[in-house]
C-alpha positions as CSV (number, residue, x, y, z in Angstrom):
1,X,0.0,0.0,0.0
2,X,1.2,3.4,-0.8
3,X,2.9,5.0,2.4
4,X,3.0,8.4,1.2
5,X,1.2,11.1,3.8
6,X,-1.9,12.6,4.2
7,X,-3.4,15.9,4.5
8,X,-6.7,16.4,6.2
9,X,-8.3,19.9,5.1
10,X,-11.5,20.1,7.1
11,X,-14.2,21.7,9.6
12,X,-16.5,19.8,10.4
13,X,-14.6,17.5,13.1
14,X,-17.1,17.4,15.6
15,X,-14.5,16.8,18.8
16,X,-13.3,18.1,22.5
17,X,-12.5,17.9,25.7
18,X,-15.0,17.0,28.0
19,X,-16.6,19.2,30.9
20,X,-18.8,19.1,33.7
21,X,-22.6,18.4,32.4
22,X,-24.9,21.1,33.8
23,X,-27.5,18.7,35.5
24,X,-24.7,16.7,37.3
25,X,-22.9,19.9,38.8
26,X,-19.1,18.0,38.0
27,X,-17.0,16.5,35.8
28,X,-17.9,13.4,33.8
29,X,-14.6,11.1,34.2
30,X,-13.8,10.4,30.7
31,X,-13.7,6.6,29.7
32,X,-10.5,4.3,29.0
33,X,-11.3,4.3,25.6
34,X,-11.6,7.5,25.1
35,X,-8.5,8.8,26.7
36,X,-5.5,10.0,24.4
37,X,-1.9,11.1,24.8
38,X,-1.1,14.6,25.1
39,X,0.7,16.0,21.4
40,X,4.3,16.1,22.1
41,X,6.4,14.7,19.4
42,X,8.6,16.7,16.9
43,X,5.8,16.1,14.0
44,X,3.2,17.2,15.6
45,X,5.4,20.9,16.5
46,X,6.8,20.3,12.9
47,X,2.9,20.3,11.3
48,X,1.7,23.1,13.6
49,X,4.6,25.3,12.3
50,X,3.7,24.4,8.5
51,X,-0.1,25.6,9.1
52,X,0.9,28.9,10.6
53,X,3.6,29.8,7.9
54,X,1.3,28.5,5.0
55,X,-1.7,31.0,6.9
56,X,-4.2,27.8,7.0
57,X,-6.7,27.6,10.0
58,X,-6.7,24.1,11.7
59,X,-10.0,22.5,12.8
60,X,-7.8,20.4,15.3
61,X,-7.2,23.5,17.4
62,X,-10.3,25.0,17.3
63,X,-12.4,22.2,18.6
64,X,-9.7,20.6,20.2
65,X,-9.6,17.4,18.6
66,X,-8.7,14.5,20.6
67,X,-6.9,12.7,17.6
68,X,-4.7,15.9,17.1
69,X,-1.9,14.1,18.7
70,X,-1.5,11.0,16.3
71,X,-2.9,12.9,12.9
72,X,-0.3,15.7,13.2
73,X,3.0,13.6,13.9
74,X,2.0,12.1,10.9
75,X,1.4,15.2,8.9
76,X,-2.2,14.8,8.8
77,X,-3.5,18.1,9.7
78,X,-7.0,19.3,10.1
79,X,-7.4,22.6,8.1
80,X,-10.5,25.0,7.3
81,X,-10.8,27.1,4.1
82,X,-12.7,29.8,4.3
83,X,-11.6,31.0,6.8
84,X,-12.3,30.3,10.6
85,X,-15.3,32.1,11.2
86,X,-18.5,30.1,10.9
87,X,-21.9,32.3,9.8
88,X,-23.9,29.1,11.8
89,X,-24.0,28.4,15.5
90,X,-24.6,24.4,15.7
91,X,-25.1,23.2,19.6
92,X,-22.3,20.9,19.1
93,X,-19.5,22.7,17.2
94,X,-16.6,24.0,19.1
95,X,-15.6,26.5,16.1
96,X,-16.2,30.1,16.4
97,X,-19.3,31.5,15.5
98,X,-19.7,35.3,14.0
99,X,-19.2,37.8,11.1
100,X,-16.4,35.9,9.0
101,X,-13.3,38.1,6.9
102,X,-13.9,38.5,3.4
103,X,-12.3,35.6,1.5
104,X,-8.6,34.9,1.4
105,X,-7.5,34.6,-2.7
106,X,-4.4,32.8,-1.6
107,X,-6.1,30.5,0.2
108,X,-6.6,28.0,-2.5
109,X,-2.5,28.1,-3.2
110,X,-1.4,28.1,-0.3
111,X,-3.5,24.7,0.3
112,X,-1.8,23.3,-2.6
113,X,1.9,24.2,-1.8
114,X,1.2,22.9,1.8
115,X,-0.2,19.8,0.0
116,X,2.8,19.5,-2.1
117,X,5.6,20.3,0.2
118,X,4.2,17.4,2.6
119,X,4.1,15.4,-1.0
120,X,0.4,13.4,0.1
121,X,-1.5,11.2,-2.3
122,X,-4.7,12.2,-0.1
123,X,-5.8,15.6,0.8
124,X,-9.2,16.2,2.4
125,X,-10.3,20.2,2.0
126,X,-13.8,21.4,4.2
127,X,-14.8,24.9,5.6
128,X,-17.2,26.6,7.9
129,X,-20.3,27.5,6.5
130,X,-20.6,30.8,5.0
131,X,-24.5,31.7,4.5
132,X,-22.6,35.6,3.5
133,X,-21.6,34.6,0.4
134,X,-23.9,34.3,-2.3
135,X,-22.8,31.1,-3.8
136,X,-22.0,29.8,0.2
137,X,-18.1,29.3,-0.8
138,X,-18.6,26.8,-3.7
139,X,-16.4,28.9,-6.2
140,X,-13.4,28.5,-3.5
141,X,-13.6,24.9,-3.4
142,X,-13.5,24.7,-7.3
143,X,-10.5,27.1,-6.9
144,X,-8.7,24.8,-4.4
145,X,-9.4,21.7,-6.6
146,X,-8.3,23.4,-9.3
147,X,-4.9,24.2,-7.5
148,X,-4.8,20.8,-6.3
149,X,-4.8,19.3,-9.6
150,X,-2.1,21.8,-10.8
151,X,0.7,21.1,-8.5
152,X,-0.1,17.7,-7.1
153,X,-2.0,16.2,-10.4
154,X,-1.4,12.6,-8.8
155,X,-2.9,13.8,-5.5
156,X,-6.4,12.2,-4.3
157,X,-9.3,14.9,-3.8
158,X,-11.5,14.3,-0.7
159,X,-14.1,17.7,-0.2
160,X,-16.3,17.7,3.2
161,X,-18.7,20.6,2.5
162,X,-21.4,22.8,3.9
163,X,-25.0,22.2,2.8
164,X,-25.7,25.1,0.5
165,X,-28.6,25.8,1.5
166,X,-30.4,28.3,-0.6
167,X,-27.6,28.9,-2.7
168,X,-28.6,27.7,-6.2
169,X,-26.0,26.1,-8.6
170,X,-23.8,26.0,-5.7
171,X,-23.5,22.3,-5.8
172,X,-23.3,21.8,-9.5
173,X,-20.2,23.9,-9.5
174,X,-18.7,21.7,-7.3
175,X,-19.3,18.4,-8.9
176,X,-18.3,19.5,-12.1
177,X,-14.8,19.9,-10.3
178,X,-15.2,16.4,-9.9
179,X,-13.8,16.0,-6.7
180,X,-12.7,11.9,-5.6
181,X,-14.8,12.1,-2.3
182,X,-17.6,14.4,-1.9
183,X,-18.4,14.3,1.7
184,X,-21.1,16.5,3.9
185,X,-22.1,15.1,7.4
186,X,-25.9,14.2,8.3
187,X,-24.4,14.8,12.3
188,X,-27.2,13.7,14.2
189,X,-31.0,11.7,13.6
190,X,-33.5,13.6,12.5
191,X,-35.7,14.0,15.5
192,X,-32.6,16.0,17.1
193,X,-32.4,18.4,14.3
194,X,-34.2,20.9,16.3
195,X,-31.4,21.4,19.3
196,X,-28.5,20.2,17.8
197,X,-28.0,21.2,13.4
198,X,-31.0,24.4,13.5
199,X,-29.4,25.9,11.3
200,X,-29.9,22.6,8.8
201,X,-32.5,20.3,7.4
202,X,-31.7,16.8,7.7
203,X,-33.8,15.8,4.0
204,X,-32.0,18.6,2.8
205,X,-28.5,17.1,3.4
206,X,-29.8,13.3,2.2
207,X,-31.0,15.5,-0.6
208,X,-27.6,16.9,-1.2
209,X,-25.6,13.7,-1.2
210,X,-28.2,12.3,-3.3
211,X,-27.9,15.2,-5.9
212,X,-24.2,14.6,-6.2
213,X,-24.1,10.7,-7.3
214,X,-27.2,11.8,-9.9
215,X,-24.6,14.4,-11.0
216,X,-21.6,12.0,-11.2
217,X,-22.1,8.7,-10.4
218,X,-18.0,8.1,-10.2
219,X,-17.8,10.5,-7.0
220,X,-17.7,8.4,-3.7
221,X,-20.1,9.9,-1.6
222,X,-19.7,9.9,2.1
223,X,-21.1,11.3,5.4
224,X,-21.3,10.6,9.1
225,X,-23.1,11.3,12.6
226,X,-21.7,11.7,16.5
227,X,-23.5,8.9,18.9
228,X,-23.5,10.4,22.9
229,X,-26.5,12.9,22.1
230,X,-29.8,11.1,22.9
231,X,-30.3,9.2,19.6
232,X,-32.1,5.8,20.0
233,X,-30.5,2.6,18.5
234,X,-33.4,2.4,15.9
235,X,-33.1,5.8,14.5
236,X,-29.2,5.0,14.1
237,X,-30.7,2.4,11.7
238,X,-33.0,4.6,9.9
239,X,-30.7,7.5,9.4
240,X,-28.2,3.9,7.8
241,X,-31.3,3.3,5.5
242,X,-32.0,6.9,4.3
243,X,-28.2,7.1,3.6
244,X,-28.8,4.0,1.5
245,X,-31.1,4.9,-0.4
246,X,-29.3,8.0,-1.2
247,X,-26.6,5.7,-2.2
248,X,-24.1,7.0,0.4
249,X,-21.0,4.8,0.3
250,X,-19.5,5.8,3.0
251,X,-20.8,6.6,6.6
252,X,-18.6,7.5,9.6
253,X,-20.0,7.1,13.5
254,X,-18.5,9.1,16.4
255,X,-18.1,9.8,19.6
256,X,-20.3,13.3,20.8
257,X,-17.7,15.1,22.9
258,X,-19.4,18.1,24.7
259,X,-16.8,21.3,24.0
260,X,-18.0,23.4,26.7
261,X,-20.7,24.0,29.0
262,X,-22.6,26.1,26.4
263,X,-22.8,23.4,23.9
264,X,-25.7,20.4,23.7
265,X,-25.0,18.4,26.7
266,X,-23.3,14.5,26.5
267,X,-26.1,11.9,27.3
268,X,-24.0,9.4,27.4
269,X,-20.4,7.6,26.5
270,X,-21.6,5.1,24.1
271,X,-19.4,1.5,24.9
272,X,-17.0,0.0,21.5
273,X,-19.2,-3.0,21.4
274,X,-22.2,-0.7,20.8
275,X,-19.7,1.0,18.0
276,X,-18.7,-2.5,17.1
277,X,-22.6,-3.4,16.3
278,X,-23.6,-0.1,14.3
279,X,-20.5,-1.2,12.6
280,X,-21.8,-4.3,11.6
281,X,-25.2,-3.1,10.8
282,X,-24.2,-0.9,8.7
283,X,-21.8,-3.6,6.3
284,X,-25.7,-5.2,6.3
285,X,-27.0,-2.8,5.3
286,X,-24.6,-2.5,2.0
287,X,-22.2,0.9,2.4
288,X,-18.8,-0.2,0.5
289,X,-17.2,1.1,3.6
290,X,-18.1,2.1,7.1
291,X,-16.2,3.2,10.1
292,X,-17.1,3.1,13.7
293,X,-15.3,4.0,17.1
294,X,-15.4,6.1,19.3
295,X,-12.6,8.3,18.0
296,X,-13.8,8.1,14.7
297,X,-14.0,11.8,13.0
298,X,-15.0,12.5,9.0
299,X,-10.8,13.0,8.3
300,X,-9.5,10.1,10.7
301,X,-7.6,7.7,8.4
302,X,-9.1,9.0,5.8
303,X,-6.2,8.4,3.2
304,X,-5.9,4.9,3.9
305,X,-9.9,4.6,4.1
306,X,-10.1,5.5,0.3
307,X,-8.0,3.2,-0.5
308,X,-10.2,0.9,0.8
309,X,-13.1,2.2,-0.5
310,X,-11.7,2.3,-3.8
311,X,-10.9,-1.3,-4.0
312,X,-14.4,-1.9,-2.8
313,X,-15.9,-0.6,-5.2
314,X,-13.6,-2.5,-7.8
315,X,-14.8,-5.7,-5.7
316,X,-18.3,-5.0,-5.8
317,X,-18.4,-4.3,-9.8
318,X,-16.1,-7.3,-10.5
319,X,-18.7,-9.2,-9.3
320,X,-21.5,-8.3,-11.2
């Protein structure tokens, strides 16, 4: 398998440390398998000083990821375009919520030299959601494909958007770019819509991910939800069946991790055998690939996961 690195550009990495729930008045001991080492190694200070001089905001720090550790001593950084300033204020999301700067032009090339310095066959690219622009920041994901392509034309394109809502042609721009992974994360069951994604429709997303395979059937599609918020086991398989038959290949399932006392509270630390089953639901259920732990995030392993998925899907149509 191809050992080159990888290079996470994305935003919606739902993740941070825990805190005291309000109803329980103290801290909610984290479990074992949740736990991670603090970042330390020479990488990790080796990718933070890449980000800064390249002028790319990292989701990692922002919502205080608890895989920042391992993902940056191996070059795989967590990076928003767009800048860092989301126009939304979900009750989960640790990343900062308000009037964003205009648009950075160099944004787009500076991705693609950090991308080709670090030499990665994988790069994932997301942002915040930007309701102020009138096209909701499709034209600067074309332009960072477009660079992509340019200087690192043997480079793998993963994209983890926002859900354009109300932004006409918005999409189609950026499927005629023809990213290799279009990604854009359902986050939670539909019932918790309401408290959790306001700002979002959850048929509206489905919608979206359907739209794209219509578009091109050769883009992977992918998308994922956080566990730890209320859901109910069945709804976890409903939300697996609408993603079907939206013909989702993809689906990642998470961990909730409450940022700070202001955001949507933890119901509960959901166990790895629970992850282990939804895991195995979901293979029955016919997604080429699926990943589910507790740490999982939308950009964990996500290099070596389209590999995966790649062959998959060479598996599945061999055997038609």
């Amino acid at each position: 398998m191809d050992t080159k690195r990888f290079l996470f550009v994305s935003v919606y990495e739902l993740d941070a440390s825990m805190n005291k729930p309000e109803e329980n008045k103290q801290f909610q001991r984290k479990p074992s398998w949740i736990r991670v080492k603090a970042p330390v190694s020479k990488e990790y200070h080796n990718t933070r000083k890449l980000m800064r001089e390249k002028n790319l905001h990292t989701v990692c720090e922002e919502a205080a990821c608890p895989n920042i550790g391992e993902c940056w001593a191996k070059k795989h950084a967590t990076v928003m375009i767009l800048g860092d300033t989301c126009t939304r204020a979900c009750a989960f999301c640790n990343v900062k919520t308000g009037r964003p700067m205009a648009v950075d032009p160099m944004e787009p090339q500076n991705t693609a030299n950090a991308c080709a310095t670090m030499g990665l066959s994988h790069i994932v690219i997301t942002s915040v959601d930007r309701d102020d622009l009138i096209d909701g920041g499709a034209d600067q994901f074309v332009k960072v494909i477009k660079a992509l392509r340019a200087t690192s034309p043997q480079t793998t394109i993963e994209i983890l958007t926002p859900d354009f809502r109300n932004k006409p042609g918005a999409l189609e721009k950026v499927v005629e770019a023809k990213p290799d992974v279009f990604n854009h994360n359902l986050e939670t069951v539909p019932r918790l819509y309401p408290k959790i994604r306001p700002g979002a429709r959850f048929y509206h997303s489905l919608k979206l991910l359907d739209t794209v395979k219509q578009l091109d059937p050769s883009i992977f599609t992918k998308s994922g939800i956080m566990v730890g918020l209320g859901e109910e086991r069945l709804e976890v398989s409903q939300v697996m069946d609408d993603m079907r038959v939206a013909d989702i290949d993809f689906m990642t399932i998470g961990q909730y991790l409450q940022p700070t006392p202001r955001h949507a509270k933890l119901d509960r630390f959901v166990t790895p055998d629970e992850f282990k089953s939804y895991e195995q639901m979901g293979k029955g259920k016919g997604f080429l690939q699926i990943s589910s732990t507790p740490l999982t995030r939308s950009s964990y392993h996500a290099g070596d996961d389209f590999v995966k998925l790649r062959a998959a899907r060479e598996r599945k149509l061999a055997a038609r």
